[in-house]
C-alpha positions in Angstrom: 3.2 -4.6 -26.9 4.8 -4.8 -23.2 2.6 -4.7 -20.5 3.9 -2.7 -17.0 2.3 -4.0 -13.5 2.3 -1.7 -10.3 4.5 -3.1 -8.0 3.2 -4.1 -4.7 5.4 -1.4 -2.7 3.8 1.3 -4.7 0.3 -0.1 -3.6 0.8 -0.9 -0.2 2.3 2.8 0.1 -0.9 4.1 -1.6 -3.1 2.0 1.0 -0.8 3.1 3.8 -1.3 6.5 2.8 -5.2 6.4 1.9 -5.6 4.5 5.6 -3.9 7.0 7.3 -5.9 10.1 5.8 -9.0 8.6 6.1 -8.2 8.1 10.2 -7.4 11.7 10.0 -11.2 12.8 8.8 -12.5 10.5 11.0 -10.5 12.3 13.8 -11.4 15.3 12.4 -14.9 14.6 12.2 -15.4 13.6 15.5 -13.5 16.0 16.9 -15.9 18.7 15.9 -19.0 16.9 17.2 -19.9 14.7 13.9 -20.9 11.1 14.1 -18.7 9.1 12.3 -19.1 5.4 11.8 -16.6 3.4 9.3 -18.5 1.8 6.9 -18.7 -2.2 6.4 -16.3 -3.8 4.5 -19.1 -4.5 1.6 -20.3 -1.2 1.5 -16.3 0.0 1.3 -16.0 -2.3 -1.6 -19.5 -2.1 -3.4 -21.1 1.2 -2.7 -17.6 3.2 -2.6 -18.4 4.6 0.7 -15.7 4.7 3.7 -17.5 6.4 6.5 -21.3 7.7 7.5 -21.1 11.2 8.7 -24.0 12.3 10.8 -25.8 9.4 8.5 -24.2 10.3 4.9 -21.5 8.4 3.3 -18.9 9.9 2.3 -16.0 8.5 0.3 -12.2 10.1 1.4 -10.1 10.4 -1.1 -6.5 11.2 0.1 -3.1 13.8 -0.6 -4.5 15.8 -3.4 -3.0 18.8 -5.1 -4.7 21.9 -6.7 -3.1 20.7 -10.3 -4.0 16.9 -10.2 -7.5 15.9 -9.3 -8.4 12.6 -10.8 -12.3 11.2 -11.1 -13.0 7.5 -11.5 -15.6 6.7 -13.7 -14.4 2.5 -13.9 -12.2 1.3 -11.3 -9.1 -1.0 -12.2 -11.3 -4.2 -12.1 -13.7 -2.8 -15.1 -16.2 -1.9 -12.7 -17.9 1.0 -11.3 -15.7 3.6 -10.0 -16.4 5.5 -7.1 -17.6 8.6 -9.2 -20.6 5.8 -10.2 -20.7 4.5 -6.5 -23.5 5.2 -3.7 -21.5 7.8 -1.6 -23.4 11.5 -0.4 -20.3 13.5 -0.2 -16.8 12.9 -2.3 -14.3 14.6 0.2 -10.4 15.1 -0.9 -8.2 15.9 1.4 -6.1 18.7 -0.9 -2.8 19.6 0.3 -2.2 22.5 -1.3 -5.0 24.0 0.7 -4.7 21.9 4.1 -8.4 21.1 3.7 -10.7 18.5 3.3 -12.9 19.6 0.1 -16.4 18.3 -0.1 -18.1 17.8 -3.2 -21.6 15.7 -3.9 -21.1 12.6 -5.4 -23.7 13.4 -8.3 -22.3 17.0 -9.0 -19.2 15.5 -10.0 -20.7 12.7 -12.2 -22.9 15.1 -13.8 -19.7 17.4 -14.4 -17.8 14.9 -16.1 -20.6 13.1 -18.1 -20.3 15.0 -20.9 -16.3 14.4 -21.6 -16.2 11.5 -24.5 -12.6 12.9 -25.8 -10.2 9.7 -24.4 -6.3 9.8 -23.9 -3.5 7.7 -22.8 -1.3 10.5 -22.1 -1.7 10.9 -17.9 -0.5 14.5 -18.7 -4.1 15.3 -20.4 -6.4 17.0 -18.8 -10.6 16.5 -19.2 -10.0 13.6 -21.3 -11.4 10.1 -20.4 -7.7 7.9 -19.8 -7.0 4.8 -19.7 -4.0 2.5 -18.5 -4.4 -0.2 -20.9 -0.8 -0.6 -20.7 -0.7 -1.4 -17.1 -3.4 -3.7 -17.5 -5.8 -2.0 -15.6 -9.2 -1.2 -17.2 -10.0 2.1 -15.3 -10.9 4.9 -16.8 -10.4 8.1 -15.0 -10.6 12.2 -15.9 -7.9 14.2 -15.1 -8.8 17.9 -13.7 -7.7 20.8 -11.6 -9.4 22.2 -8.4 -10.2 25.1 -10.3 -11.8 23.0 -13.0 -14.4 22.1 -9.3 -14.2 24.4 -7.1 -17.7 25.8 -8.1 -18.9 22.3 -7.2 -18.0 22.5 -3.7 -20.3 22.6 -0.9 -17.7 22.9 2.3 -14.3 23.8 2.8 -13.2 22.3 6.5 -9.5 23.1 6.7 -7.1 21.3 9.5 
């Protein structure tokens, strides 16, 4: 079986893209009289947490669409993905509705904990997939906004 890699101009787009959004919160934060620190670089990498809003961390997760949410259980190195991290707040910045959607870390694991079904069709939704193929050992869930929505706890549009 052929294995595919992800070239490193997709990934340093994807970085670009995830920096630049998560300037944009902090921005945004700040702008409407939050604290906002960025987080170390350990507790980026470990604990899955970007910033400390008003002394919660939150973890950003960037350009979003009503019809593709995706939650990572295991992240591409095998271990725990940011739906297993330490973060407060999950917050996706969904185009779609020009707003930052905040969800609780914990609400979201709890939603998905009962999903064993497992895929490797991307196109599936509520299924665990993985990217074997790639040679990447995440495992991530597929879902719409709508699938969420009743899991959100603020809506802070910009």
């Amino acid at each position: 079986m052929e294995t595919k890699q992800i070239s490193y101009g997709r990934w340093k787009h994807a970085y670009e893209a995830g920096k630049k959004t998560e300037e944009h919160f902090k921005e945004l934060m700040i702008s409407r009289g939050n604290k906002c620190v960025k987080s170390s670089y350990n507790d980026d990498l470990y604990k899955h947490i970007d910033f400390y809003v008003n002394g919660f961390g939150v973890d950003v997760k960037g350009k979003r669409k009503t019809h593709t949410i995706w939650l990572e259980i295991v992240n591409v190195k095998g271990y725990h993905g940011w739906l297993k991290g330490e973060a407060d707040f999950i917050v996706f910045d969904i185009l779609d509705l020009s707003a930052y959607c905040v969800f609780k870390r914990t609400d979201l694991l709890s939603f998905v904990s009962n999903i064993t079904e497992t895929t490797t069709n991307s196109r599936d939704y509520m299924k665990i997939y993985g990217r074997d193929l790639w040679e990447q050992k995440d495992k991530l869930i597929k879902c719409r906004y709508d699938d969420i929505k009743h899991l959100q706890v603020q809506q802070i549009e910009y």
